[in-house]
N, C-alpha and C positions, 0 to 999 in steps of 0.2 A: 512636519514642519514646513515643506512646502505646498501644501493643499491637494498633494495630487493621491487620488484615488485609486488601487489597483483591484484589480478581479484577478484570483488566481486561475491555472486552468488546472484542472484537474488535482486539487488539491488534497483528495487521499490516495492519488495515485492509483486511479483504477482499483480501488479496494487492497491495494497492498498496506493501505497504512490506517486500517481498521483493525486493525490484528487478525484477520480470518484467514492470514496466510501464516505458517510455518515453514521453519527453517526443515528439509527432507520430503515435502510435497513435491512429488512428481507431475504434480499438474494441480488446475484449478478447480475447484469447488464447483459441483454442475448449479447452473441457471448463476452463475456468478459472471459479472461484465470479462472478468481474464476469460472465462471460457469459451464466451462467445468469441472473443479473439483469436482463441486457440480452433477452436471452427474455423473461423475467417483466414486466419492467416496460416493458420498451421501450426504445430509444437513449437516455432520459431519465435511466438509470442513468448509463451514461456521462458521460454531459454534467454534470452533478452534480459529476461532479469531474475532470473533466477541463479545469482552470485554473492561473493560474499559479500560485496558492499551493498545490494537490497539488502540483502539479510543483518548486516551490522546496522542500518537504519530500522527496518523494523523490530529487532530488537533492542533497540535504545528505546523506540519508541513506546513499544508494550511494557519497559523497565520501568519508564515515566509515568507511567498509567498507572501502574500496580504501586507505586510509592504514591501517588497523587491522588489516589479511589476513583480515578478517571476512565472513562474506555479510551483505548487507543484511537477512535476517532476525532474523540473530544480533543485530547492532546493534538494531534497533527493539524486540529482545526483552530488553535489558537496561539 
């Protein structure tokens, strides 16, 4: 309504809101951008978000998906 444009950043969240993460993953998916993190930064990446309000968003989000024939990226992407 006001013409203005926005660019999300990181709008699957580093691949947490593709669905390839579960709720009791102890770590990320190798050759996955979390993992590089968890290289980089240390288990500290993980941990960061690995709670239960990630986890109530990414599962709302895969609920949406699964009612909607959607992948969970599609959903987070619109």
């Amino acid at each position: 309504a006001e013409g203005v444009g926005i660019i999300p950043w990181s709008p699957l969240q580093g691949g947490w809101l593709t669905g390839k993460y579960r709720r009791g993953m102890s770590e990320a998916a190798p050759g996955t951008r979390e993992a590089r993190y968890q290289r980089e930064l240390g288990r500290e990446a993980w941990r960061e978000r690995d709670n239960d309000e990630t986890w109530r968003v990414v599962e709302a989000v895969v609920a949406v998906a699964e009612e909607t024939g959607r992948t969970p990226a599609q959903v987070s992407l619109r």
